[in-house]
C-alpha positions in Angstrom: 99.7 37.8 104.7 100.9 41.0 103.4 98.0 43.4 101.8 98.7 42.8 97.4 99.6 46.5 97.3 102.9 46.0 99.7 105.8 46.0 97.7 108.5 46.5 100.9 107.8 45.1 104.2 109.9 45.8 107.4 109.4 44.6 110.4 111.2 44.4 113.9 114.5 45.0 111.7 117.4 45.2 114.4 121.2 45.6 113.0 124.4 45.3 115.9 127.5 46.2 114.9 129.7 43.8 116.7 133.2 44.8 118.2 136.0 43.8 120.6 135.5 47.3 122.6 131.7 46.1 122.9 128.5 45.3 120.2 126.7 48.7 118.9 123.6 48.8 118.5 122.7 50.6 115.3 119.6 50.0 114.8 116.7 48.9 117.6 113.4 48.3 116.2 112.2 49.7 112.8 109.1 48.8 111.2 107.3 50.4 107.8 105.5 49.4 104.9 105.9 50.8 101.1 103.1 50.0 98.3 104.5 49.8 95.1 105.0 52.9 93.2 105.4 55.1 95.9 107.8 58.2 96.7 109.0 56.9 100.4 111.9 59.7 101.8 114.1 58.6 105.5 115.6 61.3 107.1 116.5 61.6 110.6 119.5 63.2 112.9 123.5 62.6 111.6 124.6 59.5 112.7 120.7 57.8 113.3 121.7 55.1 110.8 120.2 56.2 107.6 123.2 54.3 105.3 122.6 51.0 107.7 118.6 50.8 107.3 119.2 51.3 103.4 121.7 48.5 103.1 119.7 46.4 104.9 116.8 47.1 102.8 119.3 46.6 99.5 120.6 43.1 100.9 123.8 44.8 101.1 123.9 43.9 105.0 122.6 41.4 107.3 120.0 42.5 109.7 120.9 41.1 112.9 116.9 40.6 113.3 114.1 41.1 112.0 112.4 40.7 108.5 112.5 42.7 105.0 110.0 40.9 102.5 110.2 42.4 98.8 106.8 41.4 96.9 106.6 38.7 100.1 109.7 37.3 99.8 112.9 38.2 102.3 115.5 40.1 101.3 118.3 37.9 101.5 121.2 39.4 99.3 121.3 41.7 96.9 117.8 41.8 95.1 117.9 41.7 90.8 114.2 43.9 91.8 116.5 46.5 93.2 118.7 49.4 92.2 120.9 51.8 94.2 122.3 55.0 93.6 125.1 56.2 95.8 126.2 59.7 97.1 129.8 59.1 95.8 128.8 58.7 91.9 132.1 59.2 91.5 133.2 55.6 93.1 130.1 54.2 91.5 130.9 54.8 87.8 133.6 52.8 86.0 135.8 55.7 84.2 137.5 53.8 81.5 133.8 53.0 80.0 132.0 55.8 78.5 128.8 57.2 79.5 127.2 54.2 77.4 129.5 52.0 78.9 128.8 52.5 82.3 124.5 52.1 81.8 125.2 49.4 79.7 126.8 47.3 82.0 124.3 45.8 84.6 122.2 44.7 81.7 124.7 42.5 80.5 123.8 39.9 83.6 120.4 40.2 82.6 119.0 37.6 79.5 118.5 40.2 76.7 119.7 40.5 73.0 122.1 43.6 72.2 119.0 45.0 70.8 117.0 44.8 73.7 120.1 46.1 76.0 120.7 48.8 73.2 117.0 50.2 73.4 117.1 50.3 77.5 120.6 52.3 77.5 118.9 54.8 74.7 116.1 55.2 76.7 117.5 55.5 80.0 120.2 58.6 78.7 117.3 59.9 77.2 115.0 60.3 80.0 118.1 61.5 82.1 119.3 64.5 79.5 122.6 62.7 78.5 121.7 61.3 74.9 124.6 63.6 73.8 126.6 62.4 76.2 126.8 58.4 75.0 130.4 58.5 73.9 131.6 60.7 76.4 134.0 59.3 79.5 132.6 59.9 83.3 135.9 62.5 83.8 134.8 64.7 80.7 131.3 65.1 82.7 130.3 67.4 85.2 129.6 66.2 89.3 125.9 66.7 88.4 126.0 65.0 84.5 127.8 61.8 86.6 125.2 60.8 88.8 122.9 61.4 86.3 124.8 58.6 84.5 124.4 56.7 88.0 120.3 57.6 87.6 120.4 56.3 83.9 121.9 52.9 85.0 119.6 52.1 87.4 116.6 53.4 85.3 117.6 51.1 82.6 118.3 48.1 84.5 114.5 48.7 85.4 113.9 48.0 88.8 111.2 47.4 91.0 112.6 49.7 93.7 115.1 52.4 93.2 116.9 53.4 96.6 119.0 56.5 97.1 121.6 57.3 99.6 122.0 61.2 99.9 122.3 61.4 95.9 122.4 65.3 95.4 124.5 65.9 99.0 127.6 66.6 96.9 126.1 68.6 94.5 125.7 72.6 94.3 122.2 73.9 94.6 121.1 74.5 91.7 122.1 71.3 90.3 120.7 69.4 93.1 117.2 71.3 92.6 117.0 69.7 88.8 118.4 66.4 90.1 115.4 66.6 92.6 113.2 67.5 89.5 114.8 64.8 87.7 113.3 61.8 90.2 110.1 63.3 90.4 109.7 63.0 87.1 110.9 59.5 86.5 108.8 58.7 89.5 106.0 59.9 87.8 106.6 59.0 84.4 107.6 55.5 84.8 105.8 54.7 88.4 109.0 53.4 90.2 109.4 53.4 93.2 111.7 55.4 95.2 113.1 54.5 98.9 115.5 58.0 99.2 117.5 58.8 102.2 118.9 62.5 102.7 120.2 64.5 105.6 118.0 67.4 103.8 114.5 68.6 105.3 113.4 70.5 102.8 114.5 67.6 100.2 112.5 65.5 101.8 109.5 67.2 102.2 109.5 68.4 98.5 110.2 65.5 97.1 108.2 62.7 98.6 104.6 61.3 99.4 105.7 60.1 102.5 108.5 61.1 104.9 110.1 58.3 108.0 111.8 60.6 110.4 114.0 58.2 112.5 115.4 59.1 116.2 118.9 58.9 117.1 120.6 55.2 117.5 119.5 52.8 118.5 117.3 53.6 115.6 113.2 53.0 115.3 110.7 55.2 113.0 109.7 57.9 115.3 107.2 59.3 112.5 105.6 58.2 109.5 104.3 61.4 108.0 102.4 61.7 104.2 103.3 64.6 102.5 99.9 66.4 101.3 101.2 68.4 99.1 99.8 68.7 95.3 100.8 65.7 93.2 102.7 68.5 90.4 105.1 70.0 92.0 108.4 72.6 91.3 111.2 74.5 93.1 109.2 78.3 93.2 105.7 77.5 93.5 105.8 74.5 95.8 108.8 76.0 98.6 106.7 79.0 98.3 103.2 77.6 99.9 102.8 78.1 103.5 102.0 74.2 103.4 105.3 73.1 102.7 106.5 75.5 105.4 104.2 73.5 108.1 106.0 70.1 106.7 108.9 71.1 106.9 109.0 73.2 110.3 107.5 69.4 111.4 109.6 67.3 110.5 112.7 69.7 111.8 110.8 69.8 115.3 111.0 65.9 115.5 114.4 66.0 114.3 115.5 68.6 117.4 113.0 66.4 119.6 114.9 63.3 118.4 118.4 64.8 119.2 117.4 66.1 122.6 116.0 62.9 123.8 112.5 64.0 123.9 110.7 61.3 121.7 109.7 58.5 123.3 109.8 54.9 121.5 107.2 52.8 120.9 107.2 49.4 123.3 107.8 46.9 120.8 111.7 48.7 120.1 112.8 49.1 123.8 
């Protein structure tokens, strides 16, 4: 039985990609647990099947073995406990509803009075920055402002876990550093928890408790390292500590080690 605590349980999780030129094997063994409320970041070398694991995890895709449990039971489609935010916010958000619009919708397949959906939506734009933004239409808003209305849907549709795919990857820096501030905080302030998968070392190490570095395909977790860096964190004073260096320098060693072959898998995923 799984400890209380778990909130995400993967085990053995295979995917094959079947095709007439031959199957590919995408991922080969992956196993990891996630308690609930936890910062979890996957990164790993181009290619190592980041998008696959995460639908997989979402319901979006059918492991071809394997289990994911959410709360102890599997994950067999597309879990109400979940939310996911996409790189291309862009494709995500609907541009003929406004910003309100757009939060507003999910809710409406959940049982709730317009009073109840009305307080989630104000909330949610609220805690992302964009009260001012309610009326507005997704093309009047910046790259940034847009997935921030992407954020603000899935914080208001208030799920259990909240799983990002490479969110910030087409963002400018500076953006992407308050977008980075942005989860944190939710994180913090609301105790969701986060599954986020970037291409981004540093990303990864600033931003979570814990970070899986996966090897190339066929995929398996060839680390599972906790961040120790203090709980409060920001962009000048946390970058700047010769801890976060160590992390990072790390997990960018695994990640060449990974690429050249070099890491050797664990029994159970050969």
């Amino acid at each position: 039985m799984p400890d209380r605590s778990t909130l995400l349980r993967v085990e053995h999780l295979r995917k094959v990609y079947e095709s007439p030129t031959g199957d590919v094997e995408a991922i080969g063994d992956i196993s990891f647990t996630m308690d609930a409320g936890e910062l979890v970041c996957i990164v790993g070398p181009s290619g190592c099947g980041k998008t696959t694991l995460l639908k997989c995890l979402a319901g979006l895709l059918r492991p071809t073995s394997g289990v994911v449990e959410m709360d102890g039971a599997p994950v067999t489609g597309p879990s109400p406990a979940m939310a996911v935010v996409f790189q291309e916010y862009g494709r995500s958000l609907y541009p003929w509803l406004t910003v309100r619009g757009n939060v507003e919708l999910p809710l409406r397949h959940k049982q709730l009075t317009r009073a109840a959906r009305n307080k989630l939506v104000v909330d949610a734009l609220e805690a992302v920055g964009l009260a001012h933004a309610a009326r507005s239409h997704p093309w009047q808003l910046s790259g940034g402002m847009q997935q921030r209305v992407a954020i603000a849907r899935a914080v208001a549709y208030q799920p259990d876990i909240l799983i990002m795919d490479e969110p910030f990857a087409a963002v400018d820096a500076q953006t992407r550093a308050d977008l980075e501030d942005l989860v944190r905080e939710l994180h913090a302030s609301r105790t969701i928890s986060v599954v986020f998968v970037t291409h981004d070392i540093d990303e990864s190490v600033y931003l979570g408790q814990r970070v899986l570095v996966l090897s190339t395909s066929p995929t398996w977790v060839q680390e599972d390292l906790a961040i120790d860096l203090p709980p409060e964190r920001d962009q000048i004073t946390t970058r700047a500590l010769p801890r976060f260096t160590e992390l990072r320098t790390h997990v960018y060693d695994q990640i060449q080690r990974a690429k050249r072959g070099q890491a050797v898998a664990p029994r159970s995923a050969r």
